[in-house]
C-alpha positions in Angstrom: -22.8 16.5 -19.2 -24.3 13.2 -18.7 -24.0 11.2 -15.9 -21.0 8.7 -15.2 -21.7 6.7 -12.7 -17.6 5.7 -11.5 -18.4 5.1 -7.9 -21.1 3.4 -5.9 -23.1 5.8 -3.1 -20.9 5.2 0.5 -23.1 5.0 3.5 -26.0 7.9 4.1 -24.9 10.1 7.0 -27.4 10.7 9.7 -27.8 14.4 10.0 -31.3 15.2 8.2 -29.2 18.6 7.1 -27.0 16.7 5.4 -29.0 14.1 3.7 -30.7 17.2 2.1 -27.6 17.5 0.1 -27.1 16.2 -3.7 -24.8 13.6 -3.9 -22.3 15.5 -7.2 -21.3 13.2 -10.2 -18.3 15.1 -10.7 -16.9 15.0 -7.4 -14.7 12.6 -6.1 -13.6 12.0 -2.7 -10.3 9.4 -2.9 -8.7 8.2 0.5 -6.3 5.5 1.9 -2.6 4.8 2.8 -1.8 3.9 -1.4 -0.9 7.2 -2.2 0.6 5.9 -5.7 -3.0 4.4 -6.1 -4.6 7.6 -5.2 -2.7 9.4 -8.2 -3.4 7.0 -10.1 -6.7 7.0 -9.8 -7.7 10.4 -10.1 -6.2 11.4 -12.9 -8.2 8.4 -14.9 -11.5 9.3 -13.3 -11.3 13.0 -15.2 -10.2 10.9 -18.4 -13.2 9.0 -17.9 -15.3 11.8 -17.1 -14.5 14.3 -19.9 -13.3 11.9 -22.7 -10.8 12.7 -25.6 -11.1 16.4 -24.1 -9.4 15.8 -20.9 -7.8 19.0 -19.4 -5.0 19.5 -17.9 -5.7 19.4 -13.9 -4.9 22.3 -11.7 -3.0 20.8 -8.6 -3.1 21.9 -5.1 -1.0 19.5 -3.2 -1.7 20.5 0.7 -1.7 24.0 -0.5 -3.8 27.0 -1.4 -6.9 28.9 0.8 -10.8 28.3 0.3 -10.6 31.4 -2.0 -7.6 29.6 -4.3 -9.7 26.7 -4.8 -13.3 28.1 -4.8 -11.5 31.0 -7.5 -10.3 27.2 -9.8 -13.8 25.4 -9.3 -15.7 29.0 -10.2 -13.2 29.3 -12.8 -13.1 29.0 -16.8 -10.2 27.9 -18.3 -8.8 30.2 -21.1 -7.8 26.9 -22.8 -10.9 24.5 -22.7 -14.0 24.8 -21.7 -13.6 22.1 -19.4 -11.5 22.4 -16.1 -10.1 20.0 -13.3 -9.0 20.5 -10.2 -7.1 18.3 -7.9 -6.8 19.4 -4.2 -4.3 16.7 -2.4 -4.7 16.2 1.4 -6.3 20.2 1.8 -5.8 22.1 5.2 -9.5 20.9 6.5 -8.4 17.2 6.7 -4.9 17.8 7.9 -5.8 20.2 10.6 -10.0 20.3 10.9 -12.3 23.0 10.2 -11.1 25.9 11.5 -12.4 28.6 9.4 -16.0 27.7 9.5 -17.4 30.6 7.0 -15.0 29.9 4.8 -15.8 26.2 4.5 -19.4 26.8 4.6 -18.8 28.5 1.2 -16.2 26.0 -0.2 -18.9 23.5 0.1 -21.8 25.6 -1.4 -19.3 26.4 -4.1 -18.5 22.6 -4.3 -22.5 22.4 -4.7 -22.6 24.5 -7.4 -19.9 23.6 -9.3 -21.2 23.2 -13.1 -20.8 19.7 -14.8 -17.5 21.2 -16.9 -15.6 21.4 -13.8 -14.7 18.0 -12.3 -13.2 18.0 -8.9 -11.4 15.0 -7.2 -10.5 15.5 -3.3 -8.0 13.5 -2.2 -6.3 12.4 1.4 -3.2 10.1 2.0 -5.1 8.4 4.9 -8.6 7.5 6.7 -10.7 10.1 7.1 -12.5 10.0 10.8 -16.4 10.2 9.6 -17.4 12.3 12.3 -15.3 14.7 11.8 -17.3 17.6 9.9 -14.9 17.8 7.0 -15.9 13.9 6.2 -18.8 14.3 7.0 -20.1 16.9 4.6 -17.6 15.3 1.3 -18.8 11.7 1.8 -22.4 13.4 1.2 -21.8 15.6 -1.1 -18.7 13.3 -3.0 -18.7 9.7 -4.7 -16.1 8.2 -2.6 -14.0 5.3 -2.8 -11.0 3.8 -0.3 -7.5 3.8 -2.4 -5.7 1.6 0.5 -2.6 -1.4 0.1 -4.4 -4.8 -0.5 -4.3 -7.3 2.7 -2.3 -10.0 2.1 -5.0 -12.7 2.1 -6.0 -10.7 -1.3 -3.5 -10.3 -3.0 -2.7 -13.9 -4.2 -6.3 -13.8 -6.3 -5.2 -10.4 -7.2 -2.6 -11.6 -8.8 -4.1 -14.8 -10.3 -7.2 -12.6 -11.6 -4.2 -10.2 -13.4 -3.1 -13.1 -14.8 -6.1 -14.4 -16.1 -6.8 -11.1 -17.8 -3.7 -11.4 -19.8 -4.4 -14.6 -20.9 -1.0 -15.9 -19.0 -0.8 -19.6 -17.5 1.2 -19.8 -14.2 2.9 -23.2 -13.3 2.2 -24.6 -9.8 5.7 -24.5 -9.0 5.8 -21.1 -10.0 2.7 -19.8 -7.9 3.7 -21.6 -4.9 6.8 -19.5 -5.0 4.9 -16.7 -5.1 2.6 -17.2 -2.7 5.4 -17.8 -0.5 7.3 -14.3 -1.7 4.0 -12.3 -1.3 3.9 -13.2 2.2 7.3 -11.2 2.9 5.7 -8.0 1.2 5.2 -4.9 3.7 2.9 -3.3 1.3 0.9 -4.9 -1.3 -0.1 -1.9 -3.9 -2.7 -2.5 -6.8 -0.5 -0.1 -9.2 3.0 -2.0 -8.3 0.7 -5.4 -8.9 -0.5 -4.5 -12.0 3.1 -3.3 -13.4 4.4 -6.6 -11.9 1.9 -8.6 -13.9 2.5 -6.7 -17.2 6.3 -7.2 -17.2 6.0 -11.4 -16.0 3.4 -11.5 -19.2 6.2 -10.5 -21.5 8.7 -12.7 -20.2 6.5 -15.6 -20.6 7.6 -18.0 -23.1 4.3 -19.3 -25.1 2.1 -17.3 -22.8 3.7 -19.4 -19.6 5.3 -18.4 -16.5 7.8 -20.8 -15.0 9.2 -20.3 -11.6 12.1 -18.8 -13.5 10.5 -16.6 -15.1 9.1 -15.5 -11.6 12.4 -15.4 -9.9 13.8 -13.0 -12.1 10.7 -10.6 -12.7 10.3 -10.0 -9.1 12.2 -6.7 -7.8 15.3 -7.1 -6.7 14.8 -6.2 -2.9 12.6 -9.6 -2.8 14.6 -11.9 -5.2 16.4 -15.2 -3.7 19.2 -12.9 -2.0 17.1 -11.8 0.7 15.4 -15.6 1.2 19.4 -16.2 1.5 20.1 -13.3 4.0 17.4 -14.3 6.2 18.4 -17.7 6.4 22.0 -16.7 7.2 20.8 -14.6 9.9 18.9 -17.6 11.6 21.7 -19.3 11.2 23.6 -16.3 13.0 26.8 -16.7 9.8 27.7 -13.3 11.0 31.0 -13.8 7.8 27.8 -14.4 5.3 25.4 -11.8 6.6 28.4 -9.1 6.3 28.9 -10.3 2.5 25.1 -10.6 2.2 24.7 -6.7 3.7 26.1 -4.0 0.9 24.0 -6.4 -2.1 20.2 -6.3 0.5 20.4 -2.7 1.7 21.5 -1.1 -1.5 19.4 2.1 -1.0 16.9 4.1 1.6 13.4 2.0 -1.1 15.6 -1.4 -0.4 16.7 -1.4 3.3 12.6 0.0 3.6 11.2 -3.7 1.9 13.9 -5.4 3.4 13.1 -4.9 6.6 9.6 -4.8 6.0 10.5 -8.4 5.0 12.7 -9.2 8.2 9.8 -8.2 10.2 6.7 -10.0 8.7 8.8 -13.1 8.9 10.1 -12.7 12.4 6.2 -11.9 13.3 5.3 -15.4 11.8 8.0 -17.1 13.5 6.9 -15.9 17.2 3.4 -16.1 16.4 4.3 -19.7 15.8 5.6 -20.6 19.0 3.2 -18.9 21.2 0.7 -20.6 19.4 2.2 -24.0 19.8 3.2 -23.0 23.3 -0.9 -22.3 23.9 -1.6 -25.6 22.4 -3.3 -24.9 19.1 -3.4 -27.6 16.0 -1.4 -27.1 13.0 -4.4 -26.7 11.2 -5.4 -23.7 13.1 -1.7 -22.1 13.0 -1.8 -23.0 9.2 -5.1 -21.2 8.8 -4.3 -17.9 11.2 -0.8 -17.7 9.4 -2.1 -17.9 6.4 0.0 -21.0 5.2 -1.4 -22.6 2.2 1.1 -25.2 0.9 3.2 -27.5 2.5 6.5 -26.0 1.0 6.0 -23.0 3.3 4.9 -25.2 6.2 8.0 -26.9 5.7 10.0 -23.9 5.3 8.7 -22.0 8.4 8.9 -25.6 10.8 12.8 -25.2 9.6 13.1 -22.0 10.4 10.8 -22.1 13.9 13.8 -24.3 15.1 16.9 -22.3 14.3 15.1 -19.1 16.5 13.2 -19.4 19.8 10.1 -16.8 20.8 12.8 -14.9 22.8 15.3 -14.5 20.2 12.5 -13.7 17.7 11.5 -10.9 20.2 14.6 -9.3 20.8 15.3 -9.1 17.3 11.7 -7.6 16.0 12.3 -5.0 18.8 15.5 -4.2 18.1 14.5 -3.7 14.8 11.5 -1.7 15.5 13.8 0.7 17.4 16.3 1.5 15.0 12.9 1.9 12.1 11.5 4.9 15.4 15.4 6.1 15.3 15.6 6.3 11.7 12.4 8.8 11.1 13.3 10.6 13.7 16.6 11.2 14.5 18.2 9.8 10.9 19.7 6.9 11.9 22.9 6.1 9.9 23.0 2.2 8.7 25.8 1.2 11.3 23.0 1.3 14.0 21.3 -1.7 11.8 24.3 -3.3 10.9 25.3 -3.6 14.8 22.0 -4.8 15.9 22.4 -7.7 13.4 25.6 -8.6 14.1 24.9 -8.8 17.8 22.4 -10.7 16.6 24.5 -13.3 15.4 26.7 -12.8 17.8 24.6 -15.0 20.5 25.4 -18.3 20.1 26.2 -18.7 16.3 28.9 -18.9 13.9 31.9 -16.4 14.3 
């Protein structure tokens, strides 16, 4: 089977034992936080790899033994003569090497592995490099990082996605969204790309007006939650209880919601102790990330509804009942009581 060439080499290791080893074109290493990415990905490297032909993948998802998955890569299927197998987050990243004979022959097996079988390794995290796990599989493997974008990126993301499909923003429009985008916990390249094919069909004439925008973007980060946040600074404790059941509608919602609470509360302190430590506009602008003066405006606005303190107490308080909530299960009328005591100090009744 010829050679595909899907990845770029990662970084030599240092050991001269190692180096010795053959870098295998159909083995993958994947790794990041984007686990959606992750799947994503390795299922279309083996449709790259083995064509029309592909084969249904044998899983292991943080299960099976050295022997299960040396018995799957050894393997032929009954089926095809061509075989896959996935092994998600395996026992040697999640816990180290502790069988060392048996992963001595997991990797010679890995070495061996003829050019029918295609193998992707995969781990929902960073691998430490030193570890000798990583070590060996960024030798051995192609590798590449499946991680969320940084939010400096993902605005030319976006515009690049765009571009691809041939769709013309309007200014009004993109300034919108690079004021939305900002809110965004995580910034994933599958949820991007889906975003960016559903806006292209609701463009009229192959243009996206801020409309259009508006309504395309999920419903945990449409104009309510721009509304509920303002409310809050305004402490309307009567409009944040209306706003409430409509923002936190499920577990996915309340998640990006206050995901979106947080970034923006972040900004707002980062703000004053900035301009408390004397910096330039400019150079609040440009650490902030602020590009237009429509979100300048909007954050000087908000800057003077909340002082650093209040912005403080209410990122921590918020913070606490997130620790609460994965470990204990925190029931919503913990959150709803920190934001009404929120409002509560000083604000409308």
């Amino acid at each position: 089977m010829e050679n595909h060439g899907i990845f770029p080499l990662p970084v030599s290791m240092e050991s001269d034992r190692l180096l010795m080893m053959e870098k295998k074109n159909n083995c993958w290493l994947l790794f990041g936080n984007d686990s959606v990415l992750i799947h994503e990905k390795r299922q279309r490297f083996i449709e790259k790899y083995f064509g029309a032909l592909c084969p249904d993948p044998v899983v292991f998802d943080g299960t099976g033994t050295y022997a299960d998955w040396m018995e799957q890569i050894r393997g032929q299927s009954l089926f095809s003569e061509a075989s896959a197998v996935f092994l998600n987050n395996p026992s040697f990243f999640m816990h180290g090497v502790q069988d060392e004979e048996g992963f001595a022959d997991f990797i010679k097996t890995l070495q061996e592995a003829p050019s029918s079988v295609a193998i992707v390794i995969s781990y929902e995290g960073i691998p430490d490099r030193r570890m000798k796990a990583a070590k060996t599989l960024f030798q051995i493997c192609s590798s590449m990082e499946c991680s969320f974008l940084k939010l400096g990126s993902a605005e030319s993301y976006l515009t690049e996605c765009f571009h691809r499909r041939r769709v013309l923003v309007t200014e009004e429009a993109r300034l919108y969204l690079s004021d939305v985008i900002t809110g965004w916990a995580h910034i994933s390249i599958p949820f991007l790309e889906t975003e960016c094919d559903k806006i292209a069909l609701m463009a009229r004439g192959g243009i996206v007006s801020k409309e259009i925008m508006e309504n395309a973007l999920p419903s945990y980060m449409d104009k309510g939650v721009f509304r509920f946040f303002d409310h809050l600074l305004e402490r309307n404790l009567s409009a944040v209880k209306m706003d409430i059941p409509g923002i936190f509608t499920d577990e996915s919602a309340s998640l990006m919601t206050l995901g979106f609470l947080s970034s923006r509360l972040r900004r707002i302190k980062i703000f004053h102790e900035m301009k408390r430590s004397g910096s330039s506009d400019a150079h609040i602008q440009k650490i902030l990330g602020i590009r237009t003066r429509w979100s300048w405006n909007e954050l000087l606005k908000q800057t003077k509804c909340i002082s650093e303190e209040e912005a403080e107490f209410l990122l921590m308080a918020l913070f606490q009942y997130q620790y609460a909530a994965r470990l204990e299960g925190a029931d919503s009328h913990m959150l709803t009581d920190i934001l009404f005591r929120f409002c509560r100090r000083g604000g409308i009744s």
